[in-house]
N, C-alpha and C positions, 0 to 999 in steps of 0.2 A: 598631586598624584591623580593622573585620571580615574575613570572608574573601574577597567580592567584588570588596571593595576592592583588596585584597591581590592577589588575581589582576591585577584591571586595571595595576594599578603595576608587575607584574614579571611581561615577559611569558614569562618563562620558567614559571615558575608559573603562569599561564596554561593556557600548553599544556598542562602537567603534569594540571589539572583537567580538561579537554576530553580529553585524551586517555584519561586516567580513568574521564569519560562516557560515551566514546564504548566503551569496552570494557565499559559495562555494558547498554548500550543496543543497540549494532550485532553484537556480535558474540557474544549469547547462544545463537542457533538452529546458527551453523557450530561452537558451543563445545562445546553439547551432542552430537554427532554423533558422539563415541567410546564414546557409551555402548550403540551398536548397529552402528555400520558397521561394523568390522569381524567381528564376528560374523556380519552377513548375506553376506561377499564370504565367506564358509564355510559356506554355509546350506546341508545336502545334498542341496539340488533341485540346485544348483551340481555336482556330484559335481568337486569341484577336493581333489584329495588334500590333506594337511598334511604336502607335502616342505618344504624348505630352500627348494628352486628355485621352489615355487609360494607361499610366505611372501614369500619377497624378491621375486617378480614384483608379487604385490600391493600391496605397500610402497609400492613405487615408481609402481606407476598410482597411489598416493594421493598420493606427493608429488608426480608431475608434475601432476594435474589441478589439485592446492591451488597449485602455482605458475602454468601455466597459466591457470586459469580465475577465478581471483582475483587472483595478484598481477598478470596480465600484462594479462587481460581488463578485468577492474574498475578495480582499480588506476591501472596505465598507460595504459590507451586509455579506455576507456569515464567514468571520472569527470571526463575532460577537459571531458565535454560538460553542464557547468553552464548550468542555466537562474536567471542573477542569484543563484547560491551555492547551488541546490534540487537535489534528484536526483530516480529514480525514473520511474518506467515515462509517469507524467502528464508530469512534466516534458520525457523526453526525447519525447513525443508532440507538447509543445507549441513544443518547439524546432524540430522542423521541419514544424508548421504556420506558424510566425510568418514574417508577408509574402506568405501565401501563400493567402490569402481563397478565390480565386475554385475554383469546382468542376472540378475534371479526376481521371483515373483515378488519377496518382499520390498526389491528398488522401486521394482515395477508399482506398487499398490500404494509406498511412501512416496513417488511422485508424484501418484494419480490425486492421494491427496490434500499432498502442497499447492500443486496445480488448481485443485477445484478450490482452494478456502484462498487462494492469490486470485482467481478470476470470479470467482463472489465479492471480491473485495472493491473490484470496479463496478459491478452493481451497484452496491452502499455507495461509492462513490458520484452516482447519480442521483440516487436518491434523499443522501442525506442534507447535501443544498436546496434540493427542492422543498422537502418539509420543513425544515430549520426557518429560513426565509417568511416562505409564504405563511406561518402557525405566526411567526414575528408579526407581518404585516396588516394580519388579521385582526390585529388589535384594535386597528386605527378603525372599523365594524363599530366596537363597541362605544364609542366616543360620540359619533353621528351615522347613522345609515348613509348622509350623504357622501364617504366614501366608498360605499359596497362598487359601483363599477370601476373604482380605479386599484381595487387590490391586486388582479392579475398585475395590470399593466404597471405597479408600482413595483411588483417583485418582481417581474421579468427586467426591467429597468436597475433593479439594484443586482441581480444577481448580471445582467450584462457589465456594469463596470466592475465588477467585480471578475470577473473572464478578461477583460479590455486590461485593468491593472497586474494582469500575473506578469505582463511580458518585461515587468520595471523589477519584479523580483519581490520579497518580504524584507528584504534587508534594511527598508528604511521605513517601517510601521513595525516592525515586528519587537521591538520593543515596548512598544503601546499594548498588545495582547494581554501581556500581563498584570498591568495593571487594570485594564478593561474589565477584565475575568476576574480579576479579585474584587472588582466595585461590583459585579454581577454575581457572583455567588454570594457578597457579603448583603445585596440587596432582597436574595432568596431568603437566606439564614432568616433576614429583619421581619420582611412578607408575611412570612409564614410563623414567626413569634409571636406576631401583635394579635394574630389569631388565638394560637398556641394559647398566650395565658388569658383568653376569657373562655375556653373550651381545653384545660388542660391533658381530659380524658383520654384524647389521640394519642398521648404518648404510649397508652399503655399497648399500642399495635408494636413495640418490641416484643411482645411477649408471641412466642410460633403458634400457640393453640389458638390465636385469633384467627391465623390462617388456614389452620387446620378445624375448624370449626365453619369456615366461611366456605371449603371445601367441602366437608361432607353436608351442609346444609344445601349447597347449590349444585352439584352434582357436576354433570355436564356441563353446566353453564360455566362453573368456575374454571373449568378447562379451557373453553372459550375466549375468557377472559385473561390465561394467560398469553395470550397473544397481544395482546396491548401493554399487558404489566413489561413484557421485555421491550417494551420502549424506553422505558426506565433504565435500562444497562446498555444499550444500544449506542457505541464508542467504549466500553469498558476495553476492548483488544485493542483500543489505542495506547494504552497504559502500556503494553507490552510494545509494540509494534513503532515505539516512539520511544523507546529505553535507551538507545546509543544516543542521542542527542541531550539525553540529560543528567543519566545512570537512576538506577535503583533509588537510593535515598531523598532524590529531591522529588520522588514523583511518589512515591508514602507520605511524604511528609505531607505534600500537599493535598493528598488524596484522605490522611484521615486529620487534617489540622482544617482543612478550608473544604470540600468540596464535600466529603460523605455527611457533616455538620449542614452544611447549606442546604444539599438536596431531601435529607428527611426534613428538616426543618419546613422546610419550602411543600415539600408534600403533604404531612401533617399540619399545615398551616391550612392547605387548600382544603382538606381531609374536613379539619372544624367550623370552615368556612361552609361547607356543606351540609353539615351537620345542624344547625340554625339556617340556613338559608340554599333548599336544594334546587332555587331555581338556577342559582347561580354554575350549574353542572354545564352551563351552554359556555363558557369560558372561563372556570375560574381558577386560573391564573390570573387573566387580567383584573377578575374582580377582587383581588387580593387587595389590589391597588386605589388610596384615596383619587375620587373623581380631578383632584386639583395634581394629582403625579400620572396619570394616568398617562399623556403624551412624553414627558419624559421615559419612563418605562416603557412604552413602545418604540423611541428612538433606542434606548439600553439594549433592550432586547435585538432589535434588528443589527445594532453593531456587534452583541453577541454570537447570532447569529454568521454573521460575515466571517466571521471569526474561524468560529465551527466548520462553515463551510471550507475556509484558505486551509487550516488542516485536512481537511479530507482530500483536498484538489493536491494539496503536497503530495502526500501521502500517495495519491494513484499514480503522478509524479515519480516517484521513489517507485512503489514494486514494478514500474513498469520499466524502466531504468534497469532496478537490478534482473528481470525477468530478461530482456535483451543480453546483461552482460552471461547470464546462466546461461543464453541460446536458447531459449523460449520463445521470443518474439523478434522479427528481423531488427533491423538497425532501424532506429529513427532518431530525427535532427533535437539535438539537446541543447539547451543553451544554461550557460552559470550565470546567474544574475548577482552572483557575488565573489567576489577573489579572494575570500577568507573562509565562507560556508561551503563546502561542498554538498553537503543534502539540497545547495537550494538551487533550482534548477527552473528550467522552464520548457516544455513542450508546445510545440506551436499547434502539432497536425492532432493533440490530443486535448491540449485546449478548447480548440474552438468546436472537434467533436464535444465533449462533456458538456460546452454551453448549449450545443443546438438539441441532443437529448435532454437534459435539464428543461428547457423552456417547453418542448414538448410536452414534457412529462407535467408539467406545470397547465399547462394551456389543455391537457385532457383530462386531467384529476380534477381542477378547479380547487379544491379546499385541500386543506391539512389532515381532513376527516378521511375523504378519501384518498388519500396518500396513505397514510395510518395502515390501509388494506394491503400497501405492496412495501412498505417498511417490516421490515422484522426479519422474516422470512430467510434473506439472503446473510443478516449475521448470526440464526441462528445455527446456519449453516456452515458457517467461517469460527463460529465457536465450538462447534465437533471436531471440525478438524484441526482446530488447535489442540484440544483437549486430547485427539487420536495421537495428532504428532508429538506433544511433551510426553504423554505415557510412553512412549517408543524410546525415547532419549531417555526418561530416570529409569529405562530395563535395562539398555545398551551400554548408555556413556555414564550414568551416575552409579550402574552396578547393583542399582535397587532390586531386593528380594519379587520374584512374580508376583507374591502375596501381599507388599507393601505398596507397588505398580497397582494390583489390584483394591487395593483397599483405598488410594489418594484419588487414582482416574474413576474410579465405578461410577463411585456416588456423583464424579462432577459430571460424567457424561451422560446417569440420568437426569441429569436435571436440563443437560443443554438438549437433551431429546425430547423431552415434555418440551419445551418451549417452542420446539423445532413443531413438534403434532400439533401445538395450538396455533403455529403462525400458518401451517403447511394448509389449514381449512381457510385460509386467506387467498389461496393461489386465483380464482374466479374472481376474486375483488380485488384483484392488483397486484397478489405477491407473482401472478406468473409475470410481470413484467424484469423484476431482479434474477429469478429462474432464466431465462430469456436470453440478457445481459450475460450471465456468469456463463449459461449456455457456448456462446459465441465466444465469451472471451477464450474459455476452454478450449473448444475446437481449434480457432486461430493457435493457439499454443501448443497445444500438442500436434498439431498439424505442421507447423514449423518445424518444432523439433524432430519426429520424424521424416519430414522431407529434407533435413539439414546431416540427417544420417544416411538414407537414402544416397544425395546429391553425392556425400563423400565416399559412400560406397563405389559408385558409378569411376567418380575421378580419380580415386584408387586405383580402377583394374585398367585405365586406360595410362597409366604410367609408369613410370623404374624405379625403382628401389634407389635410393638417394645417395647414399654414399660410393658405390659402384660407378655409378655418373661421376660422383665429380672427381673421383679417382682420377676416372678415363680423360676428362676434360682436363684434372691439374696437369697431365702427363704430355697435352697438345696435343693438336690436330693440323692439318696442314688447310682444313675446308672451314675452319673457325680463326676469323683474326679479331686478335687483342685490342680493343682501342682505350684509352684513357679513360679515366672516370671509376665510379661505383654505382653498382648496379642493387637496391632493396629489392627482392622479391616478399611480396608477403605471401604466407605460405600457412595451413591449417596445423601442419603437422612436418617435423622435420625424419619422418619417414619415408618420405616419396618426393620426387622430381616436380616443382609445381610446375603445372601447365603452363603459366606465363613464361618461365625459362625455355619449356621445350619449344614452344611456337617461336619466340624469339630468337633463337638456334637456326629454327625449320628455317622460319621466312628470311630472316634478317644475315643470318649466319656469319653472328659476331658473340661474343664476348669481352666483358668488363674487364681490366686488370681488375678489381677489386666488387668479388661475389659475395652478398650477405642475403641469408637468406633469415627472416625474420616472423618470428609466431608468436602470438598472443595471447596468453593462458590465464584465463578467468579462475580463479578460486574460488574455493566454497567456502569463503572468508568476506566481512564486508570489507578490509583494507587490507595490504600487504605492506610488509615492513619495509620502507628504505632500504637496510642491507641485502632482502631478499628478491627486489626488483627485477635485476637483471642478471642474466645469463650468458657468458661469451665463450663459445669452441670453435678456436679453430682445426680444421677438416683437412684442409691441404695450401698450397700456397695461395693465397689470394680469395683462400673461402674460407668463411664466417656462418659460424650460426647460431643465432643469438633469439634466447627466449626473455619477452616480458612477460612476467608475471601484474596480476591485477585482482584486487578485490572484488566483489559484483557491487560494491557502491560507488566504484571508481570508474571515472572517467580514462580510457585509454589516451594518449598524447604520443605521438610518436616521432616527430622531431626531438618533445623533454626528453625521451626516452633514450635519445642517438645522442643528444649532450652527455647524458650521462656515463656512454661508452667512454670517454674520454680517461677518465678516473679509471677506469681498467686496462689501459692505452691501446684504444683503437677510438682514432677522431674522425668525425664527419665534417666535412664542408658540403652544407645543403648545396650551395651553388653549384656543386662537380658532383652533386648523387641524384640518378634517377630512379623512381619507384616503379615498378612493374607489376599490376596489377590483372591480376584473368577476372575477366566478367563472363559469366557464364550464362544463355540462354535456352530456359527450362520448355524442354517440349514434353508435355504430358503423351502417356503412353496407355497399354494395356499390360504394360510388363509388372510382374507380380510388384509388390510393395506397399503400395497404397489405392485406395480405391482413385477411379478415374478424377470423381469431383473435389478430392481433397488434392488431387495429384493440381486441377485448374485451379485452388485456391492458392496451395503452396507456390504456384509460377506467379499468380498475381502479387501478391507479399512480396516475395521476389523482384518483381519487376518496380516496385512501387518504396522496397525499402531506399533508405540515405542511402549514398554510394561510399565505399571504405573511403574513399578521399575526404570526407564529407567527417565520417564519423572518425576516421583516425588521426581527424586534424592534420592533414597531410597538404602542403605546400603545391597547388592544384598543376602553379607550371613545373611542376619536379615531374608526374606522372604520366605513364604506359598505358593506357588498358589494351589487352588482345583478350578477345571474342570467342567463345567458344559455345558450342550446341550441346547441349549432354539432352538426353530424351532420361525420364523416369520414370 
């Protein structure tokens, strides 16, 4: 019996592999996060002395935020809210738009801020390779100085084959993750024990008054300092955001069986390591480590690392994927580097952008320290808006009392707001560069979307009402002749006449025996069911109109999709069907809608997206395009 098999049969075993997944996949970026946080809640901009009392206060803001804001946030409240088994900042956008079509101020403010906590997210997705890496490589410092001038070029070096290998896909490493990540949280747990019991005191930073005493002792500064402590939780909305791929129970189990075990572990380790020896504050992570493991654990590290990173790079992979199929972001060239995964995917034109930002971002920071300055910032931002969006869903869809909404969300979105004030005094030393990022992303997106309503405004009033048409056409004409074949138009909406028919009419003035006109309808769903794929009406003799349905984690196909008419009986022969496509060329305007320079970015977007042949998988010599001018 292979091992598939095996899973499926004992679902004990089962779990055991998911959960194993899921600890290589979701929980690389909060894994890696010992290897700098607490070094920076010691940074001497901080000026927090290395007493006892200011050791165990910080302890303890690390263990309450890691229970707090993960097991209680994500965990318990927040991953409740499954879109059909999906997580993540799209999903829970599209959970509570579903039902909810028509335009009012609330769509409007629920998509402003899905939108902003989905283009924060390609921030973190810059950043979080860069620090991960370079805080890794930094080890090999502490071994001999004769590496300090090869650290950039040793991380830019790993983090480029690392970019070079996306285009093979995960599907043949991606089993190694899991076990990788279990040898590296199980080597934190260890690190930070051998500590542990010759300084057993640290544990006692369970206890809240530690931190509450390290706060009103340090006033401001401990405010300060929570800007580094949320290094510590920094990938926790992966847990959420990573849920369809593994479901709810295998990513608890391994969140409080292996990972919440290892990282207090691993912190209280460094914590007593401290505490007897505070020179070791310049990295002690590394010095955790006997002198004779010290290269090994810098090799651990850096494949953890890699790790960390390949999630994050999926990940922006994924929202930007389903952000296109939402109509967010125009089309761009996708590739499946696997015939069984559909999450795994590959971007060429946003590949090798994240690698040339990345190294940048690398080559101007120089250290992990200062990196440290522009980390936080943008997830503490993307965890408001989580927290904004679930409270909206247990008012609307789970039916929760105003007073129970307010009693769950309050308390968690003071705490992601304190975290947000202490990274937000970062913006000067790096956090405006994620600001920056999400910045851009945002604009680009909503700038789309509004120009993609616009455009259809525009090519609405310039054509006829659809059925009326093909009335008049089934009924003949003596200036239109019939010739053989079938004709796809694709088409936004089976409301109106598409432009590519009418020009092809104008100019050509023929007609197919057999007209299909064809639309493509994204849901607020990650998958759509097999039986509810497809849609066939026929309209009059020889006309067809047929809607796909699609999830926004799916990939659209549109040859599978015309196999599939079959089964409903109406068959395609690709060889005898042409596709008729209108391309349309955006000439910005003064005419109300959009400002002028959003109106030049939306034509560029435009001009620069995948062509529908491109992205609809569409057979290149089957295809029409006719041209048309629309001004906006």
């Amino acid at each position: 019996m292979d091992t598939n098999a095996a899973a499926q049969s004992h679902p004990q075993r089962r779990l055991g592999v998911l959960t194993l997944g899921a600890l290589g996949v979701v929980f690389g970026d909060i894994g890696t996060s010992p290897l700098y946080a607490l070094k920076e809640c010691f940074h001497p901009s901080h000026g927090i002395a290395l007493t006892s009392a200011n050791i165990l206060g910080i302890l303890s803001l690390i263990f309450w935020s890691l229970t707090i804001v993960v097991s209680l946030k994500y965990i318990a409240f927040i991953m409740r809210a499954d879109n059909h088994g999906e997580g993540g900042i799209m999903a829970l956008l599209a959970l509570n738009l579903r039902g909810d079509a028509n335009p009012s101020r609330r769509r409007m403010v629920l998509i402003g801020v899905g939108l902003l906590g989905a283009a924060l997210f390609f921030g973190d997705g810059i950043i979080t390779p860069a620090i991960s890496v370079l805080s890794a490589i930094e080890g090999l410092s502490l071994a001999t100085p004769v590496f300090d001038p090869f650290i950039l070029p040793i991380t830019l070096a790993v983090l480029f084959g690392l970019f070079a290998f996306q285009r093979r896909g995960t599907a043949s490493v991606g089993r190694l993750f899991g076990p990788i990540i279990l040898i590296w949280f199980t080597t934190l747990g260890g690190l930070g024990l051998v500590q542990i019991v010759e300084h057993p005191e640290v544990l006692a930073a369970v206890n809240p008054l530690y931190a509450v005493q390290f706060a009103l002792a340090n006033g401001f500064a401990a405010f300060v300092v929570l800007g580094a402590v949320v290094l510590t939780i920094t990938g926790g909305e992966a847990l959420y955001a990573d849920m369809g791929h593994f479901g709810r129970r295998p990513i608890r189990l391994a969140w409080f069986g292996v990972v919440l075990p290892g990282l207090f572990l691993n912190y209280c380790g460094q914590g007593a390591m401290l505490l007897h020896d505070p020179g070791a504050v310049e990295n002690p992570f590394f010095r955790l480590a006997p002198p004779a493991l010290l290269y090994p654990l810098i090799a651990l590290a850096t494949a953890a690392t890699v790790i960390a990173s390949q999630a994050v790079i999926s990940g922006v992979y994924s929202v930007a994927r389903q952000a296109v199929q939402l109509g967010y972001l125009p089309r761009i060239h996708i590739q499946h580097t696997s015939s069984e995964e559909i999450g795994q995917i590959y971007v060429p034109q946003l590949n090798w952008l994240l690698f040339a930002a990345i190294a940048l971002l690398v080559l101007a920071f120089k250290t992990s320290s200062n990196l440290a300055g522009a980390y936080g910032i943008a997830v503490t931002l993307t965890m408001i808006c989580d927290t904004l969006l679930a409270g909206a869903i247990a008012y609307r869809l789970w039916g929760w009392h105003p007073l129970a909404v307010t009693a769950a969300a309050v308390p968690l979105l003071l705490v992601d707001v304190a975290f947000f004030g202490a990274t937000s005094m970062k913006v000067l030393d790096g956090g405006w560069f994620p600001l920056l990022m999400g910045a851009v992303a945002f604009t680009l997106m909503t700038t789309w979307k509004r120009g993609r309503e616009l455009l259809f405004e525009r090519l609405d009033r310039e054509t006829l009402p659809l059925r009326p048409f093909i009335e008049a056409l089934a009924a003949g004409s003596s200036e239109v002749t019939v010739v053989p074949g079938t004709a796809v138009f694709m088409t936004s909406s089976h409301r109106h006449v598409p432009h590519a028919l009418l020009h092809n009419l104008k100019h050509n003035k023929v007609i197919h025996e057999r007209v299909v006109l064809l639309t493509l309808v994204t849901r607020e769903v990650p998958a759509v069911d097999a039986a509810d794929r497809l849609h066939i009406e026929p309209v009059a003799k020889g006309f067809y109109l047929i809607t796909g349905h699609y999830g926004f984690k799916e990939q659209p196909d549109v040859p599978a999709l015309l196999e599939q008419c079959a089964a409903l009986g109406l068959e395609f022969n690709l060889m005898d069907t042409s596709f008729f496509l209108s391309r349309e060329t955006l000439i910005p305007s003064v005419a109300p809608g959009m400002a002028l320079w959003r109106e030049k970015l939306f034509a560029t977007l435009s001009r620069n997206a995948a062509t529908a042949t491109e992205f609809f998988q569409i057979p290149t010599n089957r295809v029409v395009e006719l041209g048309t001018q629309i001004e906006i």
